[in-house]
C-alpha positions in Angstrom: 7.9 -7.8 -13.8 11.7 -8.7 -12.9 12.2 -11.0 -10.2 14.2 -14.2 -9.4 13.7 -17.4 -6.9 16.3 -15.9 -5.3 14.3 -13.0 -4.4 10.6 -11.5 -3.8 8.8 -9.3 -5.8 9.2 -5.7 -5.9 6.0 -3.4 -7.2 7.3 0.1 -7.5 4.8 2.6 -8.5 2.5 6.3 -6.9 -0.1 7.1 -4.5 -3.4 7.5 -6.3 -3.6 8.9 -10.2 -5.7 12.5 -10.2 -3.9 15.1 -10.2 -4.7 18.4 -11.9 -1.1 19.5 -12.4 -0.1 16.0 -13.7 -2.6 16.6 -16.8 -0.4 17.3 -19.8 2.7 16.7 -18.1 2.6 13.1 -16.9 -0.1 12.1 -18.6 -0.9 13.1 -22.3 -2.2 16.7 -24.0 -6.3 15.7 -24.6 -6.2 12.5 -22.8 -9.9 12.1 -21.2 -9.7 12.1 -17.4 -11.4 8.6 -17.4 -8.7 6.9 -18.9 -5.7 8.6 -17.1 -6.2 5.1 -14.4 -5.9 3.0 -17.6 -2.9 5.3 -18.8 -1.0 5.1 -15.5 -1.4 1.3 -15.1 0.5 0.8 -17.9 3.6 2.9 -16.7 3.7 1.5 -13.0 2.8 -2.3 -11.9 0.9 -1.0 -8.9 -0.9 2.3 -7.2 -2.3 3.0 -4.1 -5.6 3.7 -4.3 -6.5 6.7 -1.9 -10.4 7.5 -2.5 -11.0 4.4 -0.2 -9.7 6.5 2.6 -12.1 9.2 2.6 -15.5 7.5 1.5 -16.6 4.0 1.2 -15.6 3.4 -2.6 -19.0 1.4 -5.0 -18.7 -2.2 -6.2 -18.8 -0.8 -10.0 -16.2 1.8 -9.3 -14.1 -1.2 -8.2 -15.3 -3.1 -10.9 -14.3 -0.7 -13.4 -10.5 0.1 -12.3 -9.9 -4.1 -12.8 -11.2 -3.3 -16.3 -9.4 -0.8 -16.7 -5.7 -2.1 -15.3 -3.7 -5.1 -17.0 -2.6 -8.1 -16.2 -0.7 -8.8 -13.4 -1.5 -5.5 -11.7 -2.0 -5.3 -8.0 -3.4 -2.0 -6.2 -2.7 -1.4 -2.2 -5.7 -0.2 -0.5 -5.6 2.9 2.1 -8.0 1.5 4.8 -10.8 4.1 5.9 -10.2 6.9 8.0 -13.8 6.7 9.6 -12.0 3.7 11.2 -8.6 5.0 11.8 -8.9 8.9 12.3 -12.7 9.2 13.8 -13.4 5.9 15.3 -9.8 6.1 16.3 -10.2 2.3 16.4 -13.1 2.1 18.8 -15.9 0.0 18.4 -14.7 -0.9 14.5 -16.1 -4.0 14.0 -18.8 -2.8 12.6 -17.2 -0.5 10.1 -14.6 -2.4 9.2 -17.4 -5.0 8.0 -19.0 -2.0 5.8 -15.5 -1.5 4.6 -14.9 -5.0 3.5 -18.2 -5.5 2.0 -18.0 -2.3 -0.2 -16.5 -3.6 -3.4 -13.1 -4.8 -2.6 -13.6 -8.3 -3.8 -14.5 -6.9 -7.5 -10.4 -6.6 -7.5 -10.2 -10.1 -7.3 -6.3 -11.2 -8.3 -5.4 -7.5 -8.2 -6.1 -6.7 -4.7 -3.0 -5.9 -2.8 -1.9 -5.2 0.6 -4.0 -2.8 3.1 -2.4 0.6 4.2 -3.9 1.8 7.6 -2.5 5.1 8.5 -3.1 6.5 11.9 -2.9 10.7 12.3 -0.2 12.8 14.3 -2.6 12.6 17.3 -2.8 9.1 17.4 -0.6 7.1 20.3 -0.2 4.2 21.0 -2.5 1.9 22.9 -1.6 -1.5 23.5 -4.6 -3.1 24.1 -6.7 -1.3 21.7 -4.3 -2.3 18.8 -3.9 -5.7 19.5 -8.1 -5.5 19.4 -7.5 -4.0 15.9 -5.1 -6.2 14.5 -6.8 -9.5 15.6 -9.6 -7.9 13.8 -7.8 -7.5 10.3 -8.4 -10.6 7.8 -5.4 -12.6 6.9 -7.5 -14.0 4.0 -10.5 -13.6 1.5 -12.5 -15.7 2.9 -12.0 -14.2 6.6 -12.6 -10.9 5.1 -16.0 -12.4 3.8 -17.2 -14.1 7.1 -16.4 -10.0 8.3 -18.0 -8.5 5.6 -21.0 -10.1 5.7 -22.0 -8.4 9.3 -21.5 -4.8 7.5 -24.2 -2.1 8.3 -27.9 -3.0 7.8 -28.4 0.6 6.2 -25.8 0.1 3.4 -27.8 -0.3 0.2 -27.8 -3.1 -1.9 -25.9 -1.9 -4.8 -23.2 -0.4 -2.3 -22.3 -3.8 -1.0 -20.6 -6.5 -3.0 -19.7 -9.9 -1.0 -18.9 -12.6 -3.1 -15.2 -13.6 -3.8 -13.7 -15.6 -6.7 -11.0 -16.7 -5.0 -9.2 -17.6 -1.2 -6.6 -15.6 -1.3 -3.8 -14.4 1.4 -4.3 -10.8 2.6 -1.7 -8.4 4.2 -2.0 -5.3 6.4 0.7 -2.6 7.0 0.4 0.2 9.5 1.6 3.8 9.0 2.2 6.0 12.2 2.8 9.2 13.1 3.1 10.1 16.8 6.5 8.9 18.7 4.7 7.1 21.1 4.9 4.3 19.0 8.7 4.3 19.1 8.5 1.0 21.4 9.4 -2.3 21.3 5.7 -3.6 22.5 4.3 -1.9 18.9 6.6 -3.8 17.1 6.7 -7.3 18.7 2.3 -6.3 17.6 2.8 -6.3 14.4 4.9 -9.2 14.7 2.6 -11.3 16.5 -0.2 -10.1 14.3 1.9 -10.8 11.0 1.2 -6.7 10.1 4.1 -4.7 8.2 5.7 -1.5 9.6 5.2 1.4 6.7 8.5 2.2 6.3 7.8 6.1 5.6 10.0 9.1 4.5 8.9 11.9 5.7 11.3 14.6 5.4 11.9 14.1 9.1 8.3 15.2 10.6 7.3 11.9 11.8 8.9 8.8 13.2 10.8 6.5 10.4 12.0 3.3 11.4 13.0 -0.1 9.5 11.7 -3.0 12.1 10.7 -6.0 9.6 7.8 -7.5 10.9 6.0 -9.9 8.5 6.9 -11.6 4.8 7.1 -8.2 2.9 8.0 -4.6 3.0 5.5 -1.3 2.8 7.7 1.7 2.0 6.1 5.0 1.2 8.3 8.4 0.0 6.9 11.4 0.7 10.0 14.2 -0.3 13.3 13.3 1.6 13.8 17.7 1.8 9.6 18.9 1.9 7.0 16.8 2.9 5.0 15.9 -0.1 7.2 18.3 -2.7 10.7 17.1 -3.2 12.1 14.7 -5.8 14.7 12.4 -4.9 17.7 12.9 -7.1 20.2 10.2 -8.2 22.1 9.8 -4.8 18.3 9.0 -3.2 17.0 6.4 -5.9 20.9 4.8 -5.8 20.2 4.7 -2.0 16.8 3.2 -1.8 17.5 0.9 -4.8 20.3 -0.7 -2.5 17.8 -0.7 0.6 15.1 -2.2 -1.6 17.4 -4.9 -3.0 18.5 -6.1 0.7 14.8 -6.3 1.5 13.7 -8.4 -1.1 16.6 -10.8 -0.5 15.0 -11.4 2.9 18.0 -9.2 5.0 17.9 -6.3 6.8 19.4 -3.4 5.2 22.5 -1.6 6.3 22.8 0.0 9.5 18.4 -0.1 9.4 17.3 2.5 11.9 14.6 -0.2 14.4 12.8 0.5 17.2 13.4 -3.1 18.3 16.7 -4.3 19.1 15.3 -7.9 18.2 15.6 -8.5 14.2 12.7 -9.8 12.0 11.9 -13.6 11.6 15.1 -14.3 9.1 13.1 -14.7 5.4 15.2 -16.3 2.0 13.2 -13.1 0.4 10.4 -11.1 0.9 8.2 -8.7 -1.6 8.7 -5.0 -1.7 6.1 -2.6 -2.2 7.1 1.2 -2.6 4.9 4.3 -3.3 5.7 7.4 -4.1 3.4 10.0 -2.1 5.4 13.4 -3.4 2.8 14.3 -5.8 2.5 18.4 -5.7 4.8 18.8 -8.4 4.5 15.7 -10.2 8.1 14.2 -9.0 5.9 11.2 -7.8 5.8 9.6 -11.3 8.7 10.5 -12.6 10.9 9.3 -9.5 8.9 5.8 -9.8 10.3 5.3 -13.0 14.0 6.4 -12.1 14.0 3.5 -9.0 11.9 1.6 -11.4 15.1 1.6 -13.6 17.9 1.8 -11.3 16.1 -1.9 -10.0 15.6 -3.3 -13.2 12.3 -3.8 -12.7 10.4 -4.2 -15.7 6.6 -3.1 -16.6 5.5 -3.6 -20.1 2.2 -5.7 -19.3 0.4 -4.9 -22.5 3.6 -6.1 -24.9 3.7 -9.6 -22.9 -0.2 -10.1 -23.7 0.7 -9.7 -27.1 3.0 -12.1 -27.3 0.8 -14.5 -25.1 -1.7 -13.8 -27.8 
């Protein structure tokens, strides 16, 4: 991984792994579905890991994708939409406990930052936010006091609670409705120490650049079509000199915030960008292009060798 003590550590890498069309393409002719987790891991130093979104995830499934990921590896975690889309963040203590205690500490080292993305429909709500955010644990250990008042009916092979580690935790919030264009929202996420998803959308939703805690969330979706387009060189040359700015600790140039007030001044903070435009598998391919442009490195498996 390239990095310096002059700046923070940038994970560049794709939203989730299976994908039909990427099957021969991205990933090699005959190579068995199971290991295409194991296959991509070894091209990127991080993914976002998606399924969490739509179901609570098993303890061996999270078990299994640490085996099968190397060294130094981190995943971001897309918080559940039971909390975030049907909940709609009411009465989520609950659920957010069942979310906590459903295998996430199998990850151990390699568990990243939290993505919680609200829908179009969603505005914001002052109070019920700041309820939310005070909820979110800021370390292991907070998120084992929390997950250990998950549901009684979860079953016992469905909840894993036991950490190997205290480690820090960070949240980042992705919106979608204008409402939250307002300085309140971001002086939130400030108070509550929770990024700002800094998310292209090909202009649909809201995109802003506020810095509001020790490290960057950015998420590319297609700069020309929502989930489609590839970024070409004059895109990656463009991020790449965002991304550098934000991992020196600065602001980058002529940042589009919804607050006039700047972020907490930071020598350097650590970037982590997804790329989300998966239909016709740009997502990987544009990883690696700002993955080079960066001179960010990957090659876990080569530096266990030589640790060997």
């Amino acid at each position: 991984m390239h990095m310096s003590k002059q700046t923070g550590r940038v994970r560049i890498g794709i939203s989730g792994w299976r994908y039909t069309p990427w099957r021969g393409v991205f990933y090699p002719k005959k190579l068995a579905q199971r290991r295409e987790l194991e296959y991509a891991s070894r091209q990127f130093p991080s993914i976002e890991l998606n399924g969490s979104f739509y179901a609570l995830q098993r303890p061996k499934s999270y078990a299994q994708w640490y085996a099968d990921t190397p060294d130094d590896f981190v995943f971001s975690i897309k918080g559940s939409r039971y909390i975030t889309h049907i909940r709609r963040l009411r009465d989520v203590e609950e659920p957010l406990a069942s979310f906590f205690a459903s295998g996430l500490f199998e990850l151990k080292e390699k568990l990243g930052p939290f993505l919680w993305q609200f829908p179009p429909s969603m505005h914001f709500d002052e109070a019920l936010f700041d309820s939310f955010l005070s909820l979110l644990p800021h370390t292991t250990a907070e998120a084992q006091t929390l997950a250990r008042r998950h549901a009684r009916h979860m079953a016992k092979d469905r909840v894993s609670l036991e950490t190997d580690a205290d480690r820090p935790l960070r949240h980042a919030v992705e919106i979608r409705n204008e409402s939250f264009v307002d300085p309140a929202f971001i002086r939130l996420l400030r108070k509550h120490r929770v990024a700002l998803v800094f998310a292209d959308t090909a202009g649909k939703w809201p995109y802003a650049e506020d810095l509001t805690a020790d490290f960057v969330y950015l998420r590319l979706h297609g700069d020309i079509e929502l989930y489609k387009s590839g970024y070409g060189d004059a895109a990656i040359a463009r991020w790449a000199k965002r991304i550098d700015r934000w991992r020196r600790g600065e602001a980058a140039a002529q940042a589009k915030t919804i607050d006039e007030a700047s972020g907490r001044p930071r020598a350097k903070r650590d970037v982590y960008c997804y790329f989300d435009n998966d239909v016709k598998v740009k997502a990987p391919v544009d990883a690696a292009s700002l993955m080079q442009k960066l001179g960010v490195e990957w090659t876990p498996d080569a530096k266990r060798e030589e640790a060997a």
